[in-house]
N, C-alpha and C positions, 0 to 999 in steps of 0.2 A: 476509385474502383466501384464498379457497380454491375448489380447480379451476380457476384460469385459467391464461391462455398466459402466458408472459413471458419475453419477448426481449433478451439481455443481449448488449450489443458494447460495446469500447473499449480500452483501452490496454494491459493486461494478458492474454495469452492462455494459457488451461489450462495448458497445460504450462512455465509460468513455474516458474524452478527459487528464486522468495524468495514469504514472505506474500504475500498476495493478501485486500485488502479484498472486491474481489466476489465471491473464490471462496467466501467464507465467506456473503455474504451468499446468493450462487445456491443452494448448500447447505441453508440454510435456506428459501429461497422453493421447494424442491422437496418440502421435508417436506408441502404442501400443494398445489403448482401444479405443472404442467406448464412447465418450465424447459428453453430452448437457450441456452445460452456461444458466443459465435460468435466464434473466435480473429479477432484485428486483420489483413486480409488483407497478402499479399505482396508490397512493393513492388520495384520493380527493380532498384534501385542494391543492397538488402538480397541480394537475388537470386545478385547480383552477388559483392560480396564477401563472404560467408558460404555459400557455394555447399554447402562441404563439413562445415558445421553438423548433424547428424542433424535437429535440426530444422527446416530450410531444407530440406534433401531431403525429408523428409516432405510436406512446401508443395507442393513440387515437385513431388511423383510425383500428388499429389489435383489439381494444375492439368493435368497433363498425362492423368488420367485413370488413371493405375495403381494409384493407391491409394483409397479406399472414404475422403468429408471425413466423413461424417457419422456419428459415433459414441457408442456409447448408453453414458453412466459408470457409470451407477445408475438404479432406477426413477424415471422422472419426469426426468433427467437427462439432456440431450446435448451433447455437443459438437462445432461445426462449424468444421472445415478449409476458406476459400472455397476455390473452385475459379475463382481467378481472378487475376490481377498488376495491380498497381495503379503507375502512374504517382510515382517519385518528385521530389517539386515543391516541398519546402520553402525550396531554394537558391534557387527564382524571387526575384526583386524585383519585377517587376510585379504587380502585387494584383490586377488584372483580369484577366490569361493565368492565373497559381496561380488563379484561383476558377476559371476555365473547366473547365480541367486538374481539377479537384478536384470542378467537378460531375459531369463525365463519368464519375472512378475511384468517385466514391460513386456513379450507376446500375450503374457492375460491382458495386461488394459489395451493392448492395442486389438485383438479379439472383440473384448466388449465395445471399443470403440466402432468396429467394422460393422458390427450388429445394427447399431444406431446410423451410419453414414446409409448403410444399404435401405433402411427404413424411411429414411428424409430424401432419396434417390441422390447424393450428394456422390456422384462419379469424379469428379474432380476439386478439388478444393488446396485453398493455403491452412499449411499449420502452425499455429503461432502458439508458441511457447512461454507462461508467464512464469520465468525464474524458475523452472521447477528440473533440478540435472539430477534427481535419482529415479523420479516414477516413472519420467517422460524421457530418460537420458536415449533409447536408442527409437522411440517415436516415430522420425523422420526418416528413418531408413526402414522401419517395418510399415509405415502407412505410403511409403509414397506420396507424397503430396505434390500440386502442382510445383509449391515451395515451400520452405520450410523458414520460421521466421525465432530468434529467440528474443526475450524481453528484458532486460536487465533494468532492476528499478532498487536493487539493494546488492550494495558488498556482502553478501549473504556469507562470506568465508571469516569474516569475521564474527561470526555467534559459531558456537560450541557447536553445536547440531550437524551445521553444515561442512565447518572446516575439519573435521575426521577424514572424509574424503572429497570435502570439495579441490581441496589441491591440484587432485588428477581429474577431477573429472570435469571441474566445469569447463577447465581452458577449453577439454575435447568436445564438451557439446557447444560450446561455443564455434568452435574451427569447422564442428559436422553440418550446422546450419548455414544456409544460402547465405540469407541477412542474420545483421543483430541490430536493436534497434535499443536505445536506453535513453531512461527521463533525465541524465545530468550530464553535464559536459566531462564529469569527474570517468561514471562509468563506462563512455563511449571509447573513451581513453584505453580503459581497461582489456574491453571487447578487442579493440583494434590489435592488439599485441599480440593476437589467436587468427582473427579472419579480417580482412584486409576491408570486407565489407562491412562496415560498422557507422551508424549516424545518430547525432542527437535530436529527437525525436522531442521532447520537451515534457511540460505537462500541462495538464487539464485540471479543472473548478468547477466543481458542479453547484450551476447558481439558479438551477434551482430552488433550491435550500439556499443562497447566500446570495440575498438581492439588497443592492443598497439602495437605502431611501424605505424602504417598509418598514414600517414599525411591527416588530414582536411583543409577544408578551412577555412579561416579567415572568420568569421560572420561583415557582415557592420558595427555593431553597435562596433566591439570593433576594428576595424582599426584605427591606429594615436596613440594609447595609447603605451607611452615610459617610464612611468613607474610599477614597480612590481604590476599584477595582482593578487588580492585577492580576491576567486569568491564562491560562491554557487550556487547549483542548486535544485530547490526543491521547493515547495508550501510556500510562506512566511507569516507566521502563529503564530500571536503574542503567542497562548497558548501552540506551541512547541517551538518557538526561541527567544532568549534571543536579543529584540531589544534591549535594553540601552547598552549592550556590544556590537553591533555593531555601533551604534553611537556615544561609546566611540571610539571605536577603527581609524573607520573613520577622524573622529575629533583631536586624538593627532595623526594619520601617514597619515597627506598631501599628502609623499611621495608616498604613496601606490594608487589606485585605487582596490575601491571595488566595485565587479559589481554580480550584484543579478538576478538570472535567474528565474524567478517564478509568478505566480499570486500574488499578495496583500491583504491580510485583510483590512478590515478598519485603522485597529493600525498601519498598516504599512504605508496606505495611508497618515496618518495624522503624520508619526513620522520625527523628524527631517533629516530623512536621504536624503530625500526630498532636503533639505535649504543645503548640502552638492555639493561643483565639482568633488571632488572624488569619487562620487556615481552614479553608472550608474543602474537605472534599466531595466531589458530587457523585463521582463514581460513572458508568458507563452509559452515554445516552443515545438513542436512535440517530442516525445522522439527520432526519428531520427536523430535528430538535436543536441542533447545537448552535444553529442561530440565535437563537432565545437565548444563550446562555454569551456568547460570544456578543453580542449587541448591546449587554449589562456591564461589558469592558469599558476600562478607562484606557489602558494599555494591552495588550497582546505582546506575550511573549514565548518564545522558543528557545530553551536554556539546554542546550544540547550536547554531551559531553562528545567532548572532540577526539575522535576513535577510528579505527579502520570499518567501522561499521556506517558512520554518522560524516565521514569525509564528503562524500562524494554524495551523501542523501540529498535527494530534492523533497523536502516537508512542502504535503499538501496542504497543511495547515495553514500556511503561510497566506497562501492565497487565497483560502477563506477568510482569512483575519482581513486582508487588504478589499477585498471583493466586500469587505461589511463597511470599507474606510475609516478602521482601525488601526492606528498608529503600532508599531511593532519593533519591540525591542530583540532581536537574535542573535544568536554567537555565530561569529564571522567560520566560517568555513568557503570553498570552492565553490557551492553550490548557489548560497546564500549572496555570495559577491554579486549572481546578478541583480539582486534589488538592492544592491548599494547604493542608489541613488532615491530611494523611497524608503528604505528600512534601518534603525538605528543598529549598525554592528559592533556587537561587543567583543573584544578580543582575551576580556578575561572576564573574572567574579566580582571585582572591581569595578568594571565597566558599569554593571546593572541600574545601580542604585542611582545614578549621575545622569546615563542616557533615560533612563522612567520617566527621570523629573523634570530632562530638555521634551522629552516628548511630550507630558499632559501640559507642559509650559507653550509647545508651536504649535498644537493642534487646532485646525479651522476648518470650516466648511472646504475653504477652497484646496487645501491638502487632503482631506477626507473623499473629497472630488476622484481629485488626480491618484489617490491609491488606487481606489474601486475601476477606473479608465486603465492602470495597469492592469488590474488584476483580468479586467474581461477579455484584456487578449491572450490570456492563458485558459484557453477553450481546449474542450477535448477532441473538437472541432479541427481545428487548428494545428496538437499534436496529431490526429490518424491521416490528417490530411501528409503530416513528414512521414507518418507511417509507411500510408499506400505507395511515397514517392518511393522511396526503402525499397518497399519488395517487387517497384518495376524495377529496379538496378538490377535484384539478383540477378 
């Protein structure tokens, strides 16, 4: 595709301080089209308690008219602050008041949307939906779009948040969309049992940030360490990862250091890994940066509790690990099977300990090779190219 409009809203807004599948995908669809990001509008309970967020104030001062929502990243690139508050209604129980509630705050964002399309002259455009079925649920029938396209990159019905009413709702913004397009084989499956037009789309590595053969620098925090590093990097998330298997693991190999690159949940805050010396947490790093830390590996690993949320996930991680030619120990899931032929899969907490030791045991140049030759053809390149095919079907 190239020269057209394309209108991105959903769950994730620019200024998210973790990866970002559609940043990377927007990125790309600007190399050729005319591209607006339109951040997830403001809603009030958020308002509310995060008042004093930098980024809440910025919400604020573009609702109130002080500050300028619409602004321009890069050629072809913008990004839109609504200038508007949105009703928070997820706490409803009634399904009929939450949709009323919810038709109304989607004609606000669709409103602030029209403001910004009319400004960048964008008369026709696709609108591509990332995962987002309460802000954006009725979008595609009040914007009109050339088409309308939804993104599926998480069973989102399984966290608390979304399955209140994702039950009903997403099958229908699924079914309301032209396309649906998703990064695992697991969830195109899913898609398809609503609208007939549904394709696995794949995913993208931004290598940028993850080039093999560069040398980084040694990060402070993991200088002096002499023996084998076992490391992740990624949001540490008791409802995606399997903590008792790493506080197994930790616990019977002394000899190892395991060091965790990520924000903390509570679970994790409070879990034994804590009371561990062979655990080093590092806490949250720029994605710039997580080469440096991920390069200091002996082994990479993705310890992922096996869930309706983690089924069907496709981990970016993964392929930064591989794209560094870093050997990789993961727990077997749907998504994972396809590097079954590159990545060691565990099928339990057993597994771990046994495949670490076959990995730092076969690792060579010429395996290190053949990861990083996998990993490059997982471009984001490559997935918008399945994309664009996608939304010529509609």
């Amino acid at each position: 595709m190239v020269n057209e409009n394309i209108v991105i809203v959903g769950q994730q807004p620019w200024d998210t301080a973790i990866g970002s599948n559609c940043k990377d995908i927007a990125l790309v669809f600007s190399k050729h089209n005319r591209v607006l990001y339109v951040n997830s509008p403001l809603d009030r309970i958020t308002s509310m308690r995060s008042r004093n967020d930098p980024g809440i104030r910025k919400r604020l001062d573009v609702i109130s008219g002080k500050s300028e929502g619409l602004i321009e990243l890069a050629p072809n690139l913008w990004n839109l602050y609504p200038d508007c508050m949105v009703e928070s209604i997820n706490w409803l129980s009634n399904k009929w008041l939450f949709d009323k509630i919810n038709q109304a705050n989607n004609r606000r964002f669709a409103d602030a949307i029209r403001k910004a399309l009319k400004r960048l002259g964008f008369d026709q455009f696709y609108l591509f939906n990332d995962n987002e079925i309460i802000k954006c649920h009725y979008l595609a029938d009040l914007l009109k779009p050339k088409r309308s396209v939804y993104y599926s990159r998480d069973y989102i019905l399984a966290t608390p948040y979304w399955k209140k009413h994702g039950a009903w709702l997403e099958p229908r913004v699924i079914a309301m969309n032209d396309v649906c397009v998703a990064n695992s084989l697991y969830l195109a499956d899913y898609c398809k049992q609503y609208n007939p037009n549904a394709h696995y789309v794949g995913q993208g590595c931004d290598f940028r940030y993850f080039s093999f053969g560069k040398t980084y620098p040694v990060p402070p925090e993991l200088q002096g360490i002499d023996t084998p590093i076992i490391g992740y990097v990624g949001a540490l998330q008791s409802i995606r990862l399997d903590v008792s298997l790493l506080e197994r693991l930790a616990s019977e190999r002394t000899d190892w250091t395991l060091v965790l690159v990520g924000p903390e949940d509570e679970v994790f805050q409070k879990s034994k890994l804590h009371e561990l010396s062979n655990v080093r947490f590092i806490g949250l790093k720029p994605l710039s940066t997580l080469a440096h830390y991920i390069s200091r590996f002996d082994v990479c690993v993705n310890p992922q509790a096996v869930n309706d949320l983690t089924i069907g996930n496709y981990p970016r991680k993964v392929d930064e690990y591989l794209a560094l030619g870093k050997p990789v120990v993961a727990t077997r899931t749907r998504a994972m099977a396809e590097f079954g032929d590159i990545v060691y899969l565990a099928d339990s907490a057993h597994d771990y300990p046994r495949l670490i030791e076959l990995a730092l045991q076969e690792d060579s140049v010429a395996v290190r090779r053949r990861r990083a030759d996998i990993a490059g053809n997982h471009t984001w390149e490559n997935s918008v190219e399945k994309i664009y095919k996608a939304m010529k079907l509609a």
